[in-house]
BAFIVEX-931943 format. One record per residue: x, y negated, z negated of N, C-alpha, C in turn; residue in three letters. Coordinates in steps of 0.05 Angstrom, whole numbers, plus 5000, padded with zeros to 4 digits. Example, Ala and Ser with C-alpha at 12.3 -4.5 7.8 and 13.67 -1.06 7.14 Angstrom:
% residues 2
526451144844524650904844526450664844Ala;525750454858527350214857525849994843Ser;
//
This chain:
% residues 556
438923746699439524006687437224076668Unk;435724346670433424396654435724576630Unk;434724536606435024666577433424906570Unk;435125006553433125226543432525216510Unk;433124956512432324936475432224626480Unk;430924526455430124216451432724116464Unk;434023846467436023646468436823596439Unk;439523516445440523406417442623216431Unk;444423156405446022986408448323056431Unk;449223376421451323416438450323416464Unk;448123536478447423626503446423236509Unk;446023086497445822756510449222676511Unk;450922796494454622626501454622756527Unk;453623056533454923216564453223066577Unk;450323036577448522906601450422626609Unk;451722416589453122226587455422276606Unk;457322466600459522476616459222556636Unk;456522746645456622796674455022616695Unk;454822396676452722176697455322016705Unk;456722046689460121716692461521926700Unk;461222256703463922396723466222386698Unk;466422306671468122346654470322596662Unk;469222836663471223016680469523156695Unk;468423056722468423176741466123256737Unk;464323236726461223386726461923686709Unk;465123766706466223976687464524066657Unk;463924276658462924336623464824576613Unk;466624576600468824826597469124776565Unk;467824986547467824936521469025246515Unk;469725276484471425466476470225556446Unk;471625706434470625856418472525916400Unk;474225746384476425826369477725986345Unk;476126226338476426316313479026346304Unk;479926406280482426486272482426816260Unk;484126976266484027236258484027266229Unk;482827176211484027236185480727356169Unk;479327396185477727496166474827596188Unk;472427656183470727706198468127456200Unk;467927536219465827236233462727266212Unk;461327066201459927026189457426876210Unk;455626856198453326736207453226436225Unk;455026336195455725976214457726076231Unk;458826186240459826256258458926346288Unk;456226476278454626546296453326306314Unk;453726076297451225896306453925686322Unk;456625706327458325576335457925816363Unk;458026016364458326156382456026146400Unk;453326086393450826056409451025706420Unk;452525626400453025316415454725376438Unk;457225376433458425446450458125506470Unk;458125796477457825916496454925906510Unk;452325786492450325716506450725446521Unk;451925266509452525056524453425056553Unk;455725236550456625306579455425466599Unk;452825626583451725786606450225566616Unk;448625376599446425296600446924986630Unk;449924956621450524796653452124926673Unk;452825136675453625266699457225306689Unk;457325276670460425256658461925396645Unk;463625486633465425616625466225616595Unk;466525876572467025836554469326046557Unk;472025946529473326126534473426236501Unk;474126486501474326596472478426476458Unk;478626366439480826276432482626416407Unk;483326526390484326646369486326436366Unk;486326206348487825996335489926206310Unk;491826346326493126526305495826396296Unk;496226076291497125966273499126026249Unk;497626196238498326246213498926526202Unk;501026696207500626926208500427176184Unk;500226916155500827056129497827226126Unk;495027126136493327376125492227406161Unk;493827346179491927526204493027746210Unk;490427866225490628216227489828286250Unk;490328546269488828546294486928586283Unk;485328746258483428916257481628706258Unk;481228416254479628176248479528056293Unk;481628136300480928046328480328156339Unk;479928476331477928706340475528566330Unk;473728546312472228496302470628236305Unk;471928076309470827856319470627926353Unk;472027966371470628056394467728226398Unk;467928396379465628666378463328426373Unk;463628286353461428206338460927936356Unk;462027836377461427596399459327696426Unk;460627966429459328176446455828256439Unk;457428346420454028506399451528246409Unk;452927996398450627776400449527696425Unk;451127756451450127776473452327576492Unk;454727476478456627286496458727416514Unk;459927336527461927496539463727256550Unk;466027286550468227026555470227106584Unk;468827366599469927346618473027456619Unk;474627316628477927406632478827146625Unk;477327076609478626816590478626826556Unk;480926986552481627086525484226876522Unk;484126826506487426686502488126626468Unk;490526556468491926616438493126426437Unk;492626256405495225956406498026056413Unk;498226356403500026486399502126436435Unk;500426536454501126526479502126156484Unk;501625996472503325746475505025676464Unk;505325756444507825756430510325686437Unk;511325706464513325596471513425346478Unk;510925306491509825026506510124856487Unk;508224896451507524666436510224656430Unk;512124756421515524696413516224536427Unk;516324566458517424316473516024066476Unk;513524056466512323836457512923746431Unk;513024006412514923706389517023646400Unk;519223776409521323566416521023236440Unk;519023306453518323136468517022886451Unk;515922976435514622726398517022636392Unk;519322876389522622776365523322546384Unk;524122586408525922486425524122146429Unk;521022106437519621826431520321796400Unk;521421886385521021706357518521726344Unk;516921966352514322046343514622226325Unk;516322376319516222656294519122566295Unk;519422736262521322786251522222956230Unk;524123096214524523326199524123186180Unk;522223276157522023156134523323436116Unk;526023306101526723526085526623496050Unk;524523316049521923296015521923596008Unk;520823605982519023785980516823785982Unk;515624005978511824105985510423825963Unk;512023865939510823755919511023365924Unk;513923325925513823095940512722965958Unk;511723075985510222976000508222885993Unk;507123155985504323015970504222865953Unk;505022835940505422605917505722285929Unk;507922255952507922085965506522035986Unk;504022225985502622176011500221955999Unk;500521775977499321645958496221735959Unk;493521545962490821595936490021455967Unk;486821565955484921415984484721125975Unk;485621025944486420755946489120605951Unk;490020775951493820665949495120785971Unk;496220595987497320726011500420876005Unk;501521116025503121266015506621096024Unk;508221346008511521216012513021376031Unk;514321216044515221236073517421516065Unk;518321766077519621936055521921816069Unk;524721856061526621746056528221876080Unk;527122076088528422146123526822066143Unk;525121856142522821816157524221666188Unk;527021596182527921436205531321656214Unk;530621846209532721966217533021856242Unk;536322026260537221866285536122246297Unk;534922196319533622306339534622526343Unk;537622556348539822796352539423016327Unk;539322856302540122976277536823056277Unk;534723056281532223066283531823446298Unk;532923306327533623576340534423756338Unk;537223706328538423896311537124076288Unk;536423896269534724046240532424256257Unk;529924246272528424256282529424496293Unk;531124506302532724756325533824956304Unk;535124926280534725046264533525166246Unk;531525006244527925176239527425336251Unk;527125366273525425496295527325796286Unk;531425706287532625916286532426156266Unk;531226046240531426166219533626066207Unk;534525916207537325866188537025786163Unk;533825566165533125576137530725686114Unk;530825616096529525796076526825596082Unk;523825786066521625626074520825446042Unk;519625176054519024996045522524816047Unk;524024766056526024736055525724406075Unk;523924476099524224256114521824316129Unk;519924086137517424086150518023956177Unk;516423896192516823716218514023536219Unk;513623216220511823116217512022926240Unk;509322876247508422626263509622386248Unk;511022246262510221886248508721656251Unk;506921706241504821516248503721246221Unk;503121356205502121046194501921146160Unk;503521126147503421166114501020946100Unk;500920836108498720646099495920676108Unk;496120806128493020836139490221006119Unk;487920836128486420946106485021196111Unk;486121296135485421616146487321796131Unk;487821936113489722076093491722246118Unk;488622336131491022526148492322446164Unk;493322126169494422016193496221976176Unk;497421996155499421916141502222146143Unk;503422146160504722256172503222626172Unk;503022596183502122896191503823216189Unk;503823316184505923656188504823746221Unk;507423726229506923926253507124176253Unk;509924236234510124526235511724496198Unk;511524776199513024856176514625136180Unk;516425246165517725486162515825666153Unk;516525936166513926136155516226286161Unk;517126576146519026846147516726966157Unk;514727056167512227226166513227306199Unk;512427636190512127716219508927706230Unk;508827606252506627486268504727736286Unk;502327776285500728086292501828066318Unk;502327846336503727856364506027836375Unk;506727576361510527576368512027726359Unk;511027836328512927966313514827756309Unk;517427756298519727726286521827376306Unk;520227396333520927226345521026856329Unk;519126756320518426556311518626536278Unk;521026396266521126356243519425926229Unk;518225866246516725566249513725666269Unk;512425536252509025586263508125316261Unk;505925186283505024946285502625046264Unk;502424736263499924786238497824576262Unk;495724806247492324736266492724496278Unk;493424256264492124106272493523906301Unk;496223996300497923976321497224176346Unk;496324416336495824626350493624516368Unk;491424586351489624616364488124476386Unk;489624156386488123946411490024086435Unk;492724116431494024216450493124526470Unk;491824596452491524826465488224806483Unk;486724706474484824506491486524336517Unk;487424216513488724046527489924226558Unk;491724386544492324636568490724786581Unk;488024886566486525076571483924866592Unk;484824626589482424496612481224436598Unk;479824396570476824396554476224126561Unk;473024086558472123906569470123806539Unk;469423896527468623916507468824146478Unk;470723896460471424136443469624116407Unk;467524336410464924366397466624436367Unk;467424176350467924326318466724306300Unk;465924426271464224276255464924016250Unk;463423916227463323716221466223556207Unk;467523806184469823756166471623706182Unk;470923716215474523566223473123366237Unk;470723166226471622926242473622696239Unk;474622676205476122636198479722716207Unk;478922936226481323026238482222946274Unk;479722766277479422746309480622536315Unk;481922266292483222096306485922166314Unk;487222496297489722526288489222706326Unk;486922826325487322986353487322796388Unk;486222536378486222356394489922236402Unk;491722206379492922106376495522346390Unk;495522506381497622806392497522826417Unk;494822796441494122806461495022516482Unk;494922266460495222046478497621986479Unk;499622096450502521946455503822236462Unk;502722446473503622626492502722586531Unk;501622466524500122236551499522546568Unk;497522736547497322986570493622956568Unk;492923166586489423116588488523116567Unk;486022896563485022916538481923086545Unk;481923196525479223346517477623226499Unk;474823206499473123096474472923276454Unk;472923226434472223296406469423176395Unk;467723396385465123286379463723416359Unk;463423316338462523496306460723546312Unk;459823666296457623866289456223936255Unk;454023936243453923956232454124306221Unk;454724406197456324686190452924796188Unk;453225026191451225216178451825376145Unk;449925166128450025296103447825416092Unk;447325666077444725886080445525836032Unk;442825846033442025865998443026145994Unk;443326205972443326565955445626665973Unk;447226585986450426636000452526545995Unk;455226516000457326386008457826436035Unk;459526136049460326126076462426116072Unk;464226196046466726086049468626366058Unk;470226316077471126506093473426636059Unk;474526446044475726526025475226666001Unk;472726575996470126685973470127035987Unk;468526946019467927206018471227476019Unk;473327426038476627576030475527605999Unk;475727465980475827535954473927785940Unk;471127575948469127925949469928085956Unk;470928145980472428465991474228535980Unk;476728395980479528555965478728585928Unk;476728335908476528435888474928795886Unk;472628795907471629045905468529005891Unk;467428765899465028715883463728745910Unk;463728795932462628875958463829185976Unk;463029285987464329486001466329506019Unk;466129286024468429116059466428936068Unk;467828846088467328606098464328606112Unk;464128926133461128956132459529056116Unk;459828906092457328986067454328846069Unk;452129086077450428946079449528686072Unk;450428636043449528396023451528116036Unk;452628196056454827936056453727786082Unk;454427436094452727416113454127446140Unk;455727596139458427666163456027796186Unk;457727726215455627836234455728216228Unk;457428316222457928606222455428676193Unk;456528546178455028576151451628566166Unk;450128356169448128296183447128676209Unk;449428636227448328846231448129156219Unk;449629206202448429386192446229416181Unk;445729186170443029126152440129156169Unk;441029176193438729206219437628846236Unk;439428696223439128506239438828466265Unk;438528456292438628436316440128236328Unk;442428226355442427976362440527726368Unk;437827806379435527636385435527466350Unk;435327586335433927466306435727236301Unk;438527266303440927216301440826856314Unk;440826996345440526766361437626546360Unk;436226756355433426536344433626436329Unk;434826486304435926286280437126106279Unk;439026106301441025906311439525696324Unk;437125756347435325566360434025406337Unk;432525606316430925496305432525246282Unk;434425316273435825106249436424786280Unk;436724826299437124596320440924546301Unk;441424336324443124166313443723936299Unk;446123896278444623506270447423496262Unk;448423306259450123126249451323186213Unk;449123226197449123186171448623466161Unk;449623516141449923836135447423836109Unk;446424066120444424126093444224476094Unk;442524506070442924786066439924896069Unk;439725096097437425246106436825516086Unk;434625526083434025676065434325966078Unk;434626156066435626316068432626536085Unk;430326446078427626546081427226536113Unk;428426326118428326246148429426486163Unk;431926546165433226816171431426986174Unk;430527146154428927246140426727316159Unk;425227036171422727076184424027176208Unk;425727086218426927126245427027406252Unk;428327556233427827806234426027986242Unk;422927886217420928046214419427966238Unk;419827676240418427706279419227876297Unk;422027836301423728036322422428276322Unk;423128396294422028676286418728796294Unk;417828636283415428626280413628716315Unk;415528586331414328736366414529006370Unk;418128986359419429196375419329416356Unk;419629476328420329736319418129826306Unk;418530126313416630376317415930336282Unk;413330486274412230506252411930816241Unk;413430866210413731066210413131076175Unk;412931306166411731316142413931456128Unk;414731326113417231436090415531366066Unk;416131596035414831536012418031525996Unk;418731325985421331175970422131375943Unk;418831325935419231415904417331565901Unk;417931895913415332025915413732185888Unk;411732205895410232345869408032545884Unk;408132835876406433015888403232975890Unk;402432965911399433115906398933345922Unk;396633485910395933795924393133685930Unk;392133815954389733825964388133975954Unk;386634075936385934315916384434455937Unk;382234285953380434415973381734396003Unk;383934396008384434486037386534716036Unk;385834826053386835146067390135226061Unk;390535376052392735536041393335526068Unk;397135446063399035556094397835506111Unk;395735256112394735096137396334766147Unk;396834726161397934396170396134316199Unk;395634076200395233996227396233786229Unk;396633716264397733396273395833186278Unk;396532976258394332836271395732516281Unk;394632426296395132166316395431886300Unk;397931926309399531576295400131426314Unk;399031166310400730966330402930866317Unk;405230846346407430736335408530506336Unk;406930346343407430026344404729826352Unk;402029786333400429616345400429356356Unk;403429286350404129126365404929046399Unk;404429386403406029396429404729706439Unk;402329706459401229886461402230036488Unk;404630066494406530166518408430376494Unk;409030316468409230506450408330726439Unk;405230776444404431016445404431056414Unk;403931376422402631486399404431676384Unk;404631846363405932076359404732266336Unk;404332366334402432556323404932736287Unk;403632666264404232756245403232896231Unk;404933066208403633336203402433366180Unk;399333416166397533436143397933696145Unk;398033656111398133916093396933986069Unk;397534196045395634146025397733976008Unk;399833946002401633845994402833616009Unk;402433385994403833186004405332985976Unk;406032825985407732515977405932255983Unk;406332125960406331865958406831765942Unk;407631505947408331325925408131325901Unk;410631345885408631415851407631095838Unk;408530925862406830665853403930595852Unk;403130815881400930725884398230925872Unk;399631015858397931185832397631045799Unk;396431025788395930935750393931065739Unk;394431135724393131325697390331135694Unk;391030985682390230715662389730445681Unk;388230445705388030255716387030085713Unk;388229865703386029525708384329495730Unk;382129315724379929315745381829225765Unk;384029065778384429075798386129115814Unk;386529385798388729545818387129855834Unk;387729745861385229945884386530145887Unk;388630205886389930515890388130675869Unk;390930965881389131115874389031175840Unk;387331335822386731305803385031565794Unk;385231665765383231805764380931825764Unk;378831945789376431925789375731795817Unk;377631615824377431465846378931445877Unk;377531395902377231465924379931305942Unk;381431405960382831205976383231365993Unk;383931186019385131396051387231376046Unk;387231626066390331616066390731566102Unk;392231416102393131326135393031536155Unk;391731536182391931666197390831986185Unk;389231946165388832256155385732286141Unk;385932276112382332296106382832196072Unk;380232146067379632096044379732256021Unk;381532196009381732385983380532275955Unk;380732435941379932325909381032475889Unk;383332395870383432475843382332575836Unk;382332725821380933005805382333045779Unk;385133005773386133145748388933145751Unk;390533015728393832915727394833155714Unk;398133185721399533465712402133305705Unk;402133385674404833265662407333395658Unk;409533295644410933485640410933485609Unk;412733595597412933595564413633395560Unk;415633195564416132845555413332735569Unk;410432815579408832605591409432425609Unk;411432565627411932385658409932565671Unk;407832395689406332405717408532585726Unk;406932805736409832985760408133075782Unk;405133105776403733255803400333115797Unk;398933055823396332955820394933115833Unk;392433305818390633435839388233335855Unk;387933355881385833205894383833325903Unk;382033235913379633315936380633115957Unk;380133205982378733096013376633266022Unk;375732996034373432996054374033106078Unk;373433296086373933476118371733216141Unk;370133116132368732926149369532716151Unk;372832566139373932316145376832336154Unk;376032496176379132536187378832256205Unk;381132196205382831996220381831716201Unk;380531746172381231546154377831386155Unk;376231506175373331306175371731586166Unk;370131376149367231556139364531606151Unk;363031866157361131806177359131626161Unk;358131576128356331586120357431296108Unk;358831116116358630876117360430756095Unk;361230916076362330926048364930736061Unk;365830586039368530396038370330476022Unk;373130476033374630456006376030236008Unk;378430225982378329955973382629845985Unk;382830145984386130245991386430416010Unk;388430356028390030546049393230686038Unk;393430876039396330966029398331156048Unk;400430966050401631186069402331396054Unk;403631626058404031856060405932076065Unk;407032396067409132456078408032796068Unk;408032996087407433266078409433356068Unk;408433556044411133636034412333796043Unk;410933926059412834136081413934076097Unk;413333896111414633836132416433576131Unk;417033406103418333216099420933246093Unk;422333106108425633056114426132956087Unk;428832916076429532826048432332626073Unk;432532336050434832156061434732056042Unk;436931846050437531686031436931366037Unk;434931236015434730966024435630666002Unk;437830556022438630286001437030026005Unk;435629945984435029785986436529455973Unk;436829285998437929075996436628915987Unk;438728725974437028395969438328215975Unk;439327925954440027715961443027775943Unk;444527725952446627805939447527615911Unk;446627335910446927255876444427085879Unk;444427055848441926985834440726655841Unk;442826525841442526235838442826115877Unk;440825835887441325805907444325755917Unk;446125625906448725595909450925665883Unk;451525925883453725995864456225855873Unk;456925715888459425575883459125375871Unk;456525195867455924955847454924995826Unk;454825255815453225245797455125285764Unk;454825265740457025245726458025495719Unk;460825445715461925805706463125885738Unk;463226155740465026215757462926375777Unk;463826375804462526455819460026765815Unk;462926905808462027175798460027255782Unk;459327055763457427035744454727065754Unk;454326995783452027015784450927195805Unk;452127395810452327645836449927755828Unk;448127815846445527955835445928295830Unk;445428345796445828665800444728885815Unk;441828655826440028795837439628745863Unk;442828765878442528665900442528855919Unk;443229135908443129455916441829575910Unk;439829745915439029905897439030215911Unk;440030455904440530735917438030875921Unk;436531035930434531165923435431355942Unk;434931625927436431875935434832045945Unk;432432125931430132305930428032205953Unk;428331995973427031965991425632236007Unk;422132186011421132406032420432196055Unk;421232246087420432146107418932436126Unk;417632326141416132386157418532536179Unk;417432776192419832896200420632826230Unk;418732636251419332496275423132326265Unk;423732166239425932146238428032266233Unk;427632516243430232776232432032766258Unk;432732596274433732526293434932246301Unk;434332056280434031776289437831766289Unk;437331526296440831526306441131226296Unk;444431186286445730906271444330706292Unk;443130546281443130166291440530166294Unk;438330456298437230476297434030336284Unk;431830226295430930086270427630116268Unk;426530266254423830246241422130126217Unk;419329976220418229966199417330166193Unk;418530216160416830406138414730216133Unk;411830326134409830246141409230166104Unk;408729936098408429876075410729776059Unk;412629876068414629846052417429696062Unk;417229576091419029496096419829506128Unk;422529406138424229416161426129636158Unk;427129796160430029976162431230016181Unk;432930096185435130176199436930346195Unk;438130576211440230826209442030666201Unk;443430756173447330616170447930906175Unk;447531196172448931386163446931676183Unk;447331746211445831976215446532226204Unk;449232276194449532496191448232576170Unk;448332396145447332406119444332356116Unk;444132136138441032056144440931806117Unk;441331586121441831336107441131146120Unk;438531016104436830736108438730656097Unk;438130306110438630046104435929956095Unk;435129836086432729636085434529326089Unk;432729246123433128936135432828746109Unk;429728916116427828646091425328686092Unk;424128586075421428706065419528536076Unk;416628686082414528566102413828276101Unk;415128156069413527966057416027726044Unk;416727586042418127376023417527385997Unk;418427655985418227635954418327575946Unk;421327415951423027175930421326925930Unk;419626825947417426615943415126585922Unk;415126865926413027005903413526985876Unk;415927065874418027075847417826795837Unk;419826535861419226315853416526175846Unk;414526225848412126135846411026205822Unk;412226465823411326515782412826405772Unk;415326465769417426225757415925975750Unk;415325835772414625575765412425445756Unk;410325675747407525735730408525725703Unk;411125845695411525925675411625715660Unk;
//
């Protein structure tokens, strides 16, 4: 079998089972999300495992919604996680399925546990259990219904399911080993009482299995041949080994994985619910967040996405990828494919003093030198234009090459101008700069050999579109705000938005459409969030700032 990415561990266990026929030369892996919130990045990289695994041997993935738990799931999250499985480039076929849809099945498998002497109604409390579930040094106490008689087991159990009783009132547990030094094998919860109406059954089910009963079973039924989880349940794979063998039904492998954790983020599916319902983000697709929806608005691509996922590989041991990495993935992607366009952010006037009243001409822009099947498109000079009020100073230090009074710079795709004389207002804000050009450096070259030292993009004032552009960043300050001291919140970057209203673009984008994605030439990656209004995103900027940043930092 040829690969399309290095070898690892997992793709040597499949090469393993299909040399010994373990099942059948079979590769049938799955994709289990739970509806309770929207899919994130490590998420993304379970889904490129996944479902690449199975393309990559001729096999089968199925999409799963582990809807378990029905106190925070929503359709609007199993809408969403489909869209965002799609977007990335997977497709699961007419193999959708719901724990929900077994639900009847796993019930008659606990009773089939009650009736071996394998589960039983534990009617403790929440608090009790745990308490008696003793210390990773001290083995736990047997609870005091642990040997009920089988009938009276059935009975209780059947009245769960009925609603008869109130919740936390009575659990249903595996019996397996109170002393064992696996915590979770110390009798286990199969199910518990939930009153919750369920996004699917509705009102039918007053008892819900808990994951971890669930979830081998539903592998088990669905055929899986390999079941791809992170790392945090290997600890949970003897309890999934054990549900499967003293149910004596097909066993499926279970095989960790190490998690995808990103610096200047949270992955925690709970952190981020919190950001959304407190209101310190917009929703769930907030640019700043690392959710796949979030991501694409921000102009991410599926390719960048999935190359990120190749590039981090797989391992065993969890560590935290820097966030820069992402980052590049992007600006490569980008960097082929999107068109080059001249937007001025923070504009500041200049007038042409010596070119022609109520004159404009077009002159020839390439729109991707990366990619010369992109062509060309022609933009419009005037006597009035925009640029940057950065790339102007009064008072210039020797080594700043913009422009300046007295002194010479091109302007992109256009001609050589020069400062002549600044126009203030009464507080002494810069508001207008008057220039000269050269009529003999059109298209930015000089016949008479002269150099300049700066190129500046640009935007006519007549003919420049007004939008709106947000510029993104890293959403908190510190590499990991969940370890860091104090409370998460503390360290949210204020400057992780920034609005700019007064944008002039070039008028080729008075048409561009949402998902849309161009470099502003100097200034960045963007992308349409808003056509009607006409609203940049900024991806990310040409360069790794934050490297830059750290590097002075550490001069300091």
């Amino acid at each position: 079998m040829e690969h399309f990415e290095k070898s690892n561990f997992i793709r040597d266990i499949i090469d393993e089972h299909n040399k010994t026929g373990k099942f059948g030369g079979r590769v049938h892996t799955r994709f289990p999300p739970e509806p309770n919130g929207f899919l994130h990045i490590g998420h993304a990289k379970a889904i490129c495992l996944s479902f690449g695994i199975a393309k990559d041997y001729d096999g089968l993935c199925n999409l799963r919604f582990d809807d378990t738990n029905p106190v925070k799931e929503d359709e609007k999250f199993v809408n969403s996680i489909q869209k965002d499985i799609k977007w990335l480039g997977f497709d699961w076929g007419e193999r959708l399925f719901f724990a929900s849809d077994y639900f009847g099945k796993m019930y008659d498998y606990a009773i089939q546990l009650i009736k071996a002497k394998k589960a039983y109604v534990d009617s403790q409390t929440s608090e009790e259990i745990r308490k008696n579930r003793g210390t990773v040094k001290s083995a736990g106490i047997e609870s005091p219904f642990r040997n009920r008689l089988v009938l009276e087991n059935l009975e209780l159990f059947e009245k769960m399911k009925n609603g008869e009783f109130a919740e936390g009132t009575h659990v249903l547990r595996a019996k397996i080993d109170m002393s064992s030094p696996n915590m979770l094998m110390r009798d286990p919860l199969m199910y518990r009482i939930k009153k919750e109406k369920h996004h699917r059954t509705g009102d039918k089910w007053s008892i819900y299995p808990m994951y971890d009963f669930a979830h081998c079973l539903e592998d088990s039924m669905e055929g899986i041949t390999h079941s791809l989880c992170s790392i945090e349940f290997e600890n949970n794979r003897p309890l999934y080994d054990w549900f499967l063998d003293n149910l004596q039904i097909y066993h499926s492998q279970q095989i960790e994985f190490a998690r995808l954790n990103l610096n200047y983020t949270v992955m925690s599916k709970r952190i981020l619910s919190q950001l959304v319902e407190d209101g310190l983000v917009s929703g769930w697709d907030d640019p700043r967040l690392p959710t796949i929806s979030g991501l694409r608005r921000r102009g991410y691509t599926p390719k960048s996405i999935r190359d990120f996922c190749d590039a981090i590989g797989m391992a065993k041991r969890e560590s935290v990828v820097d966030i820069s990495l992402l980052e590049y993935t992007i600006r490569h992607d980008l960097n082929v494919r999107a068109e080059r366009r001249m937007a001025v952010l923070n504009p500041l006037k200049v007038i042409i003093d010596n070119y022609p009243e109520n004159q404009f001409e077009l002159l020839d822009a390439v729109n991707n030198p990366e990619d010369e099947s992109a062509g060309k498109r022609q933009i419009p000079f005037s006597k009035v234009l925009y640029i940057e009020r950065e790339d102007f100073m009064e008072d210039a230090p020797k080594k700043f090459f913009r422009l300046a009074p007295g002194r010479e710079v091109r302007l992109r795709y256009a001609y050589f101008i020069k400062c002549e004389s600044v126009v203030k207002d009464e507080n002494g804000e810069i508001i207008a700069l008057h220039c000269t050009y050269d009529s003999a450096t059109k298209g930015g070259k000089s016949p008479d050999g002269r150099k300049v030292k700066a190129t500046l993009h640009w935007v006519s004032a007549q003919h420049a579109i007004d939008a709106e552009v947000r510029l993104y960043d890293r959403l908190f300050t510190v590499e990991n705000p969940l370890s860091a001291d104090g409370d998460y919140r503390d360290y949210i970057n204020p400057n992780s938005v920034e609005i700019l209203q007064n944008c002039k673009l070039e008028p080729s984008l008075q048409n561009a459409k949402i998902g849309e994605f161009y470099q502003f030439e100097r200034k960045g990656y963007f992308c349409v969030d808003d056509e009607k209004r006409l609203i940049f995103n900024r991806t990310v900027t040409l360069r790794d700032s934050w490297a830059k940043l750290q590097k002075k930092g550490n001069k300091k």
